[in-house]
C-alpha positions in Angstrom: 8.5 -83.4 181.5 8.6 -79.7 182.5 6.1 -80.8 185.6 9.1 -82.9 186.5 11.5 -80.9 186.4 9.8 -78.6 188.1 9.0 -80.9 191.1 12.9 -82.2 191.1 13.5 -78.4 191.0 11.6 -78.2 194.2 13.0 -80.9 195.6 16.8 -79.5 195.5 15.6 -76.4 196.7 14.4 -77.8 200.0 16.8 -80.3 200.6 19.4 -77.0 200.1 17.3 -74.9 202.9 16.8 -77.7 205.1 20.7 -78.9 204.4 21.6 -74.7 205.4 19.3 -74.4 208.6 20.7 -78.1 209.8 24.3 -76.2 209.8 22.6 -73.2 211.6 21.5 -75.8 214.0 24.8 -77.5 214.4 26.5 -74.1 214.2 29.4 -73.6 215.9 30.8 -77.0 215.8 34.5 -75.9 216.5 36.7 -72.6 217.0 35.8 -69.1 215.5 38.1 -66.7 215.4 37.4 -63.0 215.4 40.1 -60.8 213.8 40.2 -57.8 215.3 41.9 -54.6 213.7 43.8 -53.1 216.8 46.7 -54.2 218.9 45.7 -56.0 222.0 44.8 -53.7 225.3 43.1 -51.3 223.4 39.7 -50.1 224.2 38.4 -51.8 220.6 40.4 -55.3 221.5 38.8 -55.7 225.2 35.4 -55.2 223.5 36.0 -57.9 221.3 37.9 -60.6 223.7 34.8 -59.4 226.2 32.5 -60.6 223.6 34.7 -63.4 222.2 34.2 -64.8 226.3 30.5 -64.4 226.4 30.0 -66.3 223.0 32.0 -69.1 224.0 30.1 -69.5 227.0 26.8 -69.0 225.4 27.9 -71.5 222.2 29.6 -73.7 223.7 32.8 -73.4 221.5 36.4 -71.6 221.6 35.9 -67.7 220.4 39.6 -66.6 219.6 41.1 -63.4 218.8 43.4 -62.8 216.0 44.6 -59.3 216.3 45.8 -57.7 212.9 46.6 -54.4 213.7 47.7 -51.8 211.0 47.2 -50.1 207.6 43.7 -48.5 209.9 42.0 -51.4 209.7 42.9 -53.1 206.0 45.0 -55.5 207.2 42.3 -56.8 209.2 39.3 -56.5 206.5 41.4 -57.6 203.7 42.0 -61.2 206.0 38.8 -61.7 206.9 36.9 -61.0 203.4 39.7 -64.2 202.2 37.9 -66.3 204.6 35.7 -69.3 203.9 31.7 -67.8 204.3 31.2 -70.1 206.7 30.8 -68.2 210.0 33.8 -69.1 211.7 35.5 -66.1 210.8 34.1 -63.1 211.9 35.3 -59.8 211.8 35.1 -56.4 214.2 35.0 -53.8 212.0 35.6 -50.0 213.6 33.7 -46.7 212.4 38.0 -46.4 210.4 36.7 -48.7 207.9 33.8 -46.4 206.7 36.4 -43.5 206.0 38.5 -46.5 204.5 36.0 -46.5 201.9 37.0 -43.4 200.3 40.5 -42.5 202.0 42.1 -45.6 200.6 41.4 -47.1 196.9 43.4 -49.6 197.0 42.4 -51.6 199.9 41.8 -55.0 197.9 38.1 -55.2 199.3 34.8 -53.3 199.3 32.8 -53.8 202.7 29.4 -53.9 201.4 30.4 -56.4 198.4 33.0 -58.4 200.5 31.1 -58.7 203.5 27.7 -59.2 205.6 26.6 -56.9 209.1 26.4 -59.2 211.8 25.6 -56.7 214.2 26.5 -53.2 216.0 28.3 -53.7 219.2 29.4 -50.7 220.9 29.9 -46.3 220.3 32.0 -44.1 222.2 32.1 -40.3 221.9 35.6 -38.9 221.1 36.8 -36.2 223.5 38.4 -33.3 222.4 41.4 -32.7 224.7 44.7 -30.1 224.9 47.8 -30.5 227.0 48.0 -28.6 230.2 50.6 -26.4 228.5 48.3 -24.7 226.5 46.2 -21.9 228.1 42.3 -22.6 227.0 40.2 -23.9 228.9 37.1 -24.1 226.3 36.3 -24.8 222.4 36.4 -21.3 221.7 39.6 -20.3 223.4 40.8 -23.1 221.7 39.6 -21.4 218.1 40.7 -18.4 219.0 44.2 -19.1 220.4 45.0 -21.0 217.1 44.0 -17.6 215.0 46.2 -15.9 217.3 48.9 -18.3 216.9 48.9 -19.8 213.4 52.0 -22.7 213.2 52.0 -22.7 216.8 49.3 -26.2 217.1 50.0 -29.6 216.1 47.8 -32.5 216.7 48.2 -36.1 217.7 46.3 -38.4 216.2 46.3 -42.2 216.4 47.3 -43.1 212.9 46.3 -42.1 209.4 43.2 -41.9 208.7 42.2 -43.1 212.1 38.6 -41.7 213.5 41.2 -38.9 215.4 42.9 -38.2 212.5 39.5 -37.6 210.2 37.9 -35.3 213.3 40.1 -33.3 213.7 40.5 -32.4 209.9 36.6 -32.3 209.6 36.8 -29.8 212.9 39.7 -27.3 211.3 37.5 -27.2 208.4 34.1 -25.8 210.1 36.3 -23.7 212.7 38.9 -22.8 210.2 42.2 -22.7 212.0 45.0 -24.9 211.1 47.3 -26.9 213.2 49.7 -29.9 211.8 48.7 -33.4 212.0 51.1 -35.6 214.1 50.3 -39.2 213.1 51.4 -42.1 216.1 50.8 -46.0 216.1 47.8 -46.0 218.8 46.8 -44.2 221.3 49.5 -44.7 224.4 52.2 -42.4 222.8 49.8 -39.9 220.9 48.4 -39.2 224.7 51.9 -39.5 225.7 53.2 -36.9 223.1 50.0 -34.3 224.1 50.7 -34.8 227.6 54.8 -33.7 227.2 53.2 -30.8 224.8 55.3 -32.3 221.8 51.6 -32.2 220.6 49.5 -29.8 221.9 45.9 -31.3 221.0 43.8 -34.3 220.0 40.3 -36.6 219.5 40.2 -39.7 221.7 37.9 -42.2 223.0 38.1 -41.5 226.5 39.7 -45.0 228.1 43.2 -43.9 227.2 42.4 -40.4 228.4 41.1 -41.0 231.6 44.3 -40.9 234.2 45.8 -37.9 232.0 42.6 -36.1 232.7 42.1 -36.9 236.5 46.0 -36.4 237.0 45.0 -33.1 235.3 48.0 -33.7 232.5 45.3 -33.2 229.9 42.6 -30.9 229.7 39.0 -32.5 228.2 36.7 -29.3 226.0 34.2 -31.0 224.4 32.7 -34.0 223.3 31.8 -35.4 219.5 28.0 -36.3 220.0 25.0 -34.5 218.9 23.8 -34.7 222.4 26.3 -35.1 225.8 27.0 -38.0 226.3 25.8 -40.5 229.0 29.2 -41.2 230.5 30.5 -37.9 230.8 27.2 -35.6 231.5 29.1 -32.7 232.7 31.2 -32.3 229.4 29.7 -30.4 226.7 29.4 -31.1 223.3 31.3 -29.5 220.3 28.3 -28.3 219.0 27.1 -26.5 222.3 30.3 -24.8 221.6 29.6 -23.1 218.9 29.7 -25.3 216.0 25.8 -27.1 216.0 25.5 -30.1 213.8 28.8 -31.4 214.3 28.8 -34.8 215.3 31.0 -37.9 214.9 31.1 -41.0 216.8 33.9 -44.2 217.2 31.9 -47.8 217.2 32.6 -51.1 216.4 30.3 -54.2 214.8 30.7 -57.6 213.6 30.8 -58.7 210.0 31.4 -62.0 208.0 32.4 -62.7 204.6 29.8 -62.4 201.6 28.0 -65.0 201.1 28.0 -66.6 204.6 24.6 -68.6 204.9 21.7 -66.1 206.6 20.8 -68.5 209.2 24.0 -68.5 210.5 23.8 -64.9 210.2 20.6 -64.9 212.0 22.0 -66.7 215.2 25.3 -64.6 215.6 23.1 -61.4 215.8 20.4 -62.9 217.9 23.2 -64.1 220.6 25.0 -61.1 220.2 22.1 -58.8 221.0 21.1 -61.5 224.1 24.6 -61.0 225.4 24.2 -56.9 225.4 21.1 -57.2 227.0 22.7 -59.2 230.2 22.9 -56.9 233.1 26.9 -57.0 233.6 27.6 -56.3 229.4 26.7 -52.7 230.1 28.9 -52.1 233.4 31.6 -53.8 231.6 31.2 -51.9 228.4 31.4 -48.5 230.8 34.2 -49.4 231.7 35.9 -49.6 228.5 34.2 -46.1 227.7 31.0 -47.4 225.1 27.5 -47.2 225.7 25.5 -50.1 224.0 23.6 -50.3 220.5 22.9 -53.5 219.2 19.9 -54.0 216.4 19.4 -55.9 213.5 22.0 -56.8 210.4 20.0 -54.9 208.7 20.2 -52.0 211.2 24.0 -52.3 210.8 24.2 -52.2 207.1 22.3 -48.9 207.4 24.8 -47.6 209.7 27.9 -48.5 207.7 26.4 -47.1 204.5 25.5 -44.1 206.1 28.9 -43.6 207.7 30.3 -43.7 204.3 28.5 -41.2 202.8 29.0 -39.1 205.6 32.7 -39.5 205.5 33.4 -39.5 201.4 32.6 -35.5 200.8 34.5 -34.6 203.7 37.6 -36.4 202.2 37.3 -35.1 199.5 37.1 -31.6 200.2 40.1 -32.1 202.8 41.4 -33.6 199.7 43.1 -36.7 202.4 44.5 -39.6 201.2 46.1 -42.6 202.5 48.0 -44.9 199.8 
């Protein structure tokens, strides 16, 4: 009797993994849609509708974007953890939803129980910029203007909580100056507001950044990496400035919902690092202001964690909080 049941035992379990890689197989057999956590034209959207092309035309099936901007990224995550587990919902998730983690309790998910790492995509240094108006022309002047001039600063950022909003507070606390935060909805007015010296400084990625710069509108001090990085050589780092070990990087992944069957899993990543290894991705993803990662889900779910760690005492001690 128990030999039985044991061979019937067996049997289920092999018809379930043979019933799971047959979908793998047959996967995708219609639309997926990718919900992405930014308004369209963004740096972080053309990633994804680059990608969401180069899927469909390696799968053979409509990749469409469902942009659901807002609340830094919940909106987004809380959508996409409500979806089926079926892999035809995935979800870019930005370096905002690590902070998330600890900035905002209530979110109504938790991205390691909710969801799976597909893969890393995509990082970008942030650039540490100040308008024209302001007469520094380096990190330090920078630090020692603000002493000079305390309630003088305020900062742009693009929205609570937002990677620009959590660098510079995690920058005002190693430098110790103070300046107030200026929260806007994206980047286009924040640059707009630091270019008419309503603010006077700001983190960025560099894409919205770029014309201000050239135009010479905005002046670029430093960058966020440990080491400079690749797209701007010439641009040194915030820790070559005088503040070594500070480093903090934008970068977006996929993810699906918990419980979305591993070979599935398997095939997004394998694809996804394919298409990041074709010689045009990495022009393309220049252009947009990334350099490439890529890797394993496994590689991923270290980065997340370890982005979340990172972020959580510096919350604290800021003592931020986003409701």
């Amino acid at each position: 009797m128990k030999a039985g049941k044991f061979a019937l035992s067996l049997a289920v379990g092999a018809l379930a993994w043979m019933s799971t890689n047959a979908l793998a197989e047959d996967y995708p057999s219609r639309t997926v849609t990718i919900v992405v956590p930014f308004s369209p034209g963004g740096p972080g959207d053309l990633t994804a509708r680059y990608l969401a092309q180069k899927l469909q035309a390696a799968l053979g099936q409509p990749f469409v974007i469902e942009n659901r901007a807002g609340a830094n990224g919940v909106l987004a995550a809380v959508a996409a953890a409500r979806a089926k587990p079926d892999g035809y919902t995935l979800m870019q998730i930005s370096s905002s939803h690590t902070a998330n983690e600890s900035l905002i309790p209530n979110r109504g998910y938790e991205l390691m129980r909710d969801f799976e790492p597909v893969a890393s995509l995509n990082y970008t240094e942030l650039v540490m910029e100040v308008t024209n108006k302001l007469p520094v022309k380096t990190v330090p002047e920078l630090i020692q203007y603000a002493k000079a001039n305390p309630g003088k600063l305020n900062y742009a950022s693009v929205g609570n909580g937002s990677s620009s909003h959590l660098n510079m507070e995690l920058f005002k606390s190693v430098a110790g100056f103070d300046a107030v935060h200026i929260p806007f909805n994206g980047s286009p007015p924040a640059v707009k507001a630091t270019v008419q010296n309503e603010t006077q400084m700001m983190f960025a990625v560099m894409q919205p950044l770029q014309a201000q710069i050239k135009a010479g509108a905005l002046r670029a001090l430093a960058v966020t990496t440990g080491k400079r990085f690749p797209l701007l050589p010439d641009l040194p780092t915030i820790a070559e400035s005088g503040y070594p070990g500070f480093e903090a990087l934008a970068w977006n992944g996929v993810l699906v919902a918990a419980n979305t069957p591993q070979p599935i899993i398997a095939r997004l990543n394998a694809e996804m690092n394919a298409i990041l290894k074709e010689p045009d991705v990495a022009q393309k993803m220049h252009g947009f202001g990334f350099d490439l990662i890529g890797g394993t889900p496994g590689d991923f779910g270290a980065l997340i964690q370890g982005e979340a760690r990172k972020w959580e005492p510096v919350i604290k001690k800021v003592g931020l909080k986003v409701d």
